[in-house]
C-alpha positions as a Markdown table, in Angstrom:
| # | Residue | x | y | z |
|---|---|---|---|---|
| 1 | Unk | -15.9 | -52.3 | -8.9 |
| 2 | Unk | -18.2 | -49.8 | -7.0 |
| 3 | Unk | -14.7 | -48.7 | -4.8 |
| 4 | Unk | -12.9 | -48.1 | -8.3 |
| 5 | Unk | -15.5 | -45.6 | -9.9 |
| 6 | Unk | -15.8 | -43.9 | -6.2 |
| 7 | Unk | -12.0 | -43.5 | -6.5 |
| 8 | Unk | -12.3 | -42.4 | -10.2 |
| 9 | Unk | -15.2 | -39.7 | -9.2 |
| 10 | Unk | -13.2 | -38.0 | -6.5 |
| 11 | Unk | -10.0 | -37.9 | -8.6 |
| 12 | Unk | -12.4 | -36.0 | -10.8 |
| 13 | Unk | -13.8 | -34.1 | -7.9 |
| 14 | Unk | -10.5 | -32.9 | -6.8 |
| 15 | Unk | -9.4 | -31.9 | -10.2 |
| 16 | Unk | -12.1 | -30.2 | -11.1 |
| 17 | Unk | -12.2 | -28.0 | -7.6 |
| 18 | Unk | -8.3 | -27.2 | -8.3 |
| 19 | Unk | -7.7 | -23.5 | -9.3 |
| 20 | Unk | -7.5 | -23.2 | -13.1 |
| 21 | Unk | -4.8 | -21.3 | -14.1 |
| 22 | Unk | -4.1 | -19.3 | -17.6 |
| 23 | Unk | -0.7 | -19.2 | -18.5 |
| 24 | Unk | -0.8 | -15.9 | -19.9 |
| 25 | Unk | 2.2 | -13.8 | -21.2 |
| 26 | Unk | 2.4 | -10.5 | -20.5 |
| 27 | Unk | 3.7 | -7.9 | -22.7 |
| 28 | Unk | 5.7 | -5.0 | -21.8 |
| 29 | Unk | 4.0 | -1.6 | -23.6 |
| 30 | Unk | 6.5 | 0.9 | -22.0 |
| 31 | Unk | 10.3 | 0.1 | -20.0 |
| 32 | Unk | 12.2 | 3.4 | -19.1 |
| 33 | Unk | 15.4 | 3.5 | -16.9 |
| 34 | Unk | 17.4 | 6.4 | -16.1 |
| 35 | Unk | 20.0 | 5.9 | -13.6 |
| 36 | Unk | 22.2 | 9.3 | -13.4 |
| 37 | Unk | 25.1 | 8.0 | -11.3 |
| 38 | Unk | 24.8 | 10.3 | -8.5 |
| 39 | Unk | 22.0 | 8.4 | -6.7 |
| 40 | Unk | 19.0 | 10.3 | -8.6 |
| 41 | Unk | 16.8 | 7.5 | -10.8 |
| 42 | Unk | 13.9 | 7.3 | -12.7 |
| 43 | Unk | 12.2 | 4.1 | -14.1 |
| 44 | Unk | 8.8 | 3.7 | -15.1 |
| 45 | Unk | 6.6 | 0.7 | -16.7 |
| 46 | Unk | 3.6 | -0.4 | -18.0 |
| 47 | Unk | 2.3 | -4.0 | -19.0 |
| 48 | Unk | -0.6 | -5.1 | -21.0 |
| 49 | Unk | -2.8 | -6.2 | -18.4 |
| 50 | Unk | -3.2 | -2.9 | -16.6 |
| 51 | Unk | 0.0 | -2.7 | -14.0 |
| 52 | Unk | 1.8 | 0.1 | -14.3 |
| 53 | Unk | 4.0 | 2.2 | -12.4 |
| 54 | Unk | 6.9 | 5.5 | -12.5 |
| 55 | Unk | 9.4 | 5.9 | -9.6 |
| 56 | Unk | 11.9 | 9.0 | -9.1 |
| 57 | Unk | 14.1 | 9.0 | -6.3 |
| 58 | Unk | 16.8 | 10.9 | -4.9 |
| 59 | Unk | 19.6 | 10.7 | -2.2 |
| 60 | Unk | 17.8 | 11.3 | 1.1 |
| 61 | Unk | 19.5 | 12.3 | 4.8 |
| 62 | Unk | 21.6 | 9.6 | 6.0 |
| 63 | Unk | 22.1 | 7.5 | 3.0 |
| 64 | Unk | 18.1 | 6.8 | 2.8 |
| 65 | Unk | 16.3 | 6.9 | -0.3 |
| 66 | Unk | 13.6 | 9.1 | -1.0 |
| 67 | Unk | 11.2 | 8.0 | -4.0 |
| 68 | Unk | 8.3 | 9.2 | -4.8 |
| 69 | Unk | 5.7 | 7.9 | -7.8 |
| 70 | Unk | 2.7 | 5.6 | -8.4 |
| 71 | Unk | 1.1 | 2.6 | -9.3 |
| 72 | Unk | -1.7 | 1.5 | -11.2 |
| 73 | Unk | -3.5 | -1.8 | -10.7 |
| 74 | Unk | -6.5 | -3.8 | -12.0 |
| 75 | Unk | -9.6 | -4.7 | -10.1 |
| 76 | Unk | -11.7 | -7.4 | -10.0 |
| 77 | Unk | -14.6 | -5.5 | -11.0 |
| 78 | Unk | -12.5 | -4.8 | -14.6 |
| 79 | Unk | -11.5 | -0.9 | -13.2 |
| 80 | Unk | -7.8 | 0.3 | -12.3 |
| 81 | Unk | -6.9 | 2.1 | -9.2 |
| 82 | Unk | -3.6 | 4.4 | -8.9 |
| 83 | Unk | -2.0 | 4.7 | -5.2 |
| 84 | Unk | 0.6 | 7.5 | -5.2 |
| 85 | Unk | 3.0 | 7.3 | -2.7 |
| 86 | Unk | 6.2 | 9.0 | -1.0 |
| 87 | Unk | 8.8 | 6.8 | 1.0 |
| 88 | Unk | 11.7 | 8.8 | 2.9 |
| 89 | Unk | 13.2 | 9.2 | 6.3 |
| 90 | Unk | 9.4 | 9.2 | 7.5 |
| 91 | Unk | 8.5 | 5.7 | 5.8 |
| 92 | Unk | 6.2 | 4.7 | 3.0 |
| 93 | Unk | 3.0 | 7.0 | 2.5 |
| 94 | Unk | 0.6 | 5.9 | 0.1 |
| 95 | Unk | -2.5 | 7.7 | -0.7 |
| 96 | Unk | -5.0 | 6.7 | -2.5 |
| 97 | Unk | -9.1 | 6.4 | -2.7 |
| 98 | Unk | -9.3 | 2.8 | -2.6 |
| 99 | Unk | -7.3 | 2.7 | 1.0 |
| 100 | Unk | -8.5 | 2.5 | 4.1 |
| 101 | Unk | -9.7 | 5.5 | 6.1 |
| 102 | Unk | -10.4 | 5.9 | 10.1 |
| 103 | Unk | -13.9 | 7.0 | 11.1 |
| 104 | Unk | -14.4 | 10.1 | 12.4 |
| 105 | Unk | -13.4 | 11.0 | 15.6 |
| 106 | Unk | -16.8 | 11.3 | 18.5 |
| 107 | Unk | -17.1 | 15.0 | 19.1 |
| 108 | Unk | -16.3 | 14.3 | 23.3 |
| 109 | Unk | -12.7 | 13.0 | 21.7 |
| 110 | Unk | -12.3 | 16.3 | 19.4 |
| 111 | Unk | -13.1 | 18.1 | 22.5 |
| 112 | Unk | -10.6 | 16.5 | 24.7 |
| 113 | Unk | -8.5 | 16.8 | 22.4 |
| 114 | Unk | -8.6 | 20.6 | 22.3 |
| 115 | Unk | -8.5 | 20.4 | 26.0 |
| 116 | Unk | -5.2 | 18.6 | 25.7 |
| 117 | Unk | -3.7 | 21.0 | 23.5 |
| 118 | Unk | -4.6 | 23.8 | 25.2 |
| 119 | Unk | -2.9 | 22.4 | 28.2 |
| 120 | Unk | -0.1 | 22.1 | 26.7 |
| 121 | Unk | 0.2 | 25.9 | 25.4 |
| 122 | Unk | -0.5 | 26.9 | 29.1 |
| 123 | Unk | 2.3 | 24.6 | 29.8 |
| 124 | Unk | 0.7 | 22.1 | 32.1 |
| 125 | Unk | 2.4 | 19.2 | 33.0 |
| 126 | Unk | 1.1 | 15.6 | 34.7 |
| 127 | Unk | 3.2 | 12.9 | 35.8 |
| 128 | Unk | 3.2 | 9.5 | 34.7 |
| 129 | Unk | -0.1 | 8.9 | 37.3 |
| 130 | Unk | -2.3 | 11.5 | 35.6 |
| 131 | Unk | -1.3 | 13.8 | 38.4 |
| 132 | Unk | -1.1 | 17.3 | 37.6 |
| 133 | Unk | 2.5 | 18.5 | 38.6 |
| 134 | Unk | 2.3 | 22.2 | 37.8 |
């Protein structure tokens, strides 16, 4: 008896820690397509629960694609956030506040940095050892 109710309170255990899901429809508020034929589009949506997003793109060099456009997606803290983006020949570029930035760079790198480039206006060279070679 005391093995079956230990069974029957971690069957209750388990199901209680399994994630609860909603099955929530989601409406469409806004579906636009526009596709001219000649490789130029447009579509653009937006859904009830706060995704969103509008895409042009265009023939690029080489048969690529380049878009360009935004979405818009909820937070956890009940905000949105809109990343804007360009993708072409140079790859996808998104920019937006809530991405990732690098630190600042130490002033001794900025200054080797300008060292570097002015090097290279002089037209100094260096081999593959460091070595200068001019």
């Amino acid at each position: 008896m005391k093995s079956a109710i230990i069974v029957f309170l971690g069957l209750v255990a388990v199901s209680l820690a399994s994630p609860q899901t909603q099955d929530r429809v989601v409406a469409l508020l806004r579906d636009d397509r526009v596709d001219q034929g000649d490789g130029n589009f447009n579509y653009a949506f937006a859904a009830d629960n706060g995704l969103e997003m509008e895409v042009s793109g265009a023939p690029g060099a080489e048969g690529a694609v380049s878009m360009r456009g935004y979405y818009v997606l909820p937070l956890e803290s009940g905000g949105v956030t809109r990343v804007e983006f360009v993708a072409d020949g140079a790859g996808f570029q998104p920019s937006s506040d809530i991405l990732p930035t690098p630190h600042p760079l130490p002033e001794h790198v900025r200054e080797l940095l300008s060292i570097a480039e002015e090097f290279r206006r002089q037209g100094v060279q260096f081999d593959d050892q460091g070595r200068r070679i001019n």
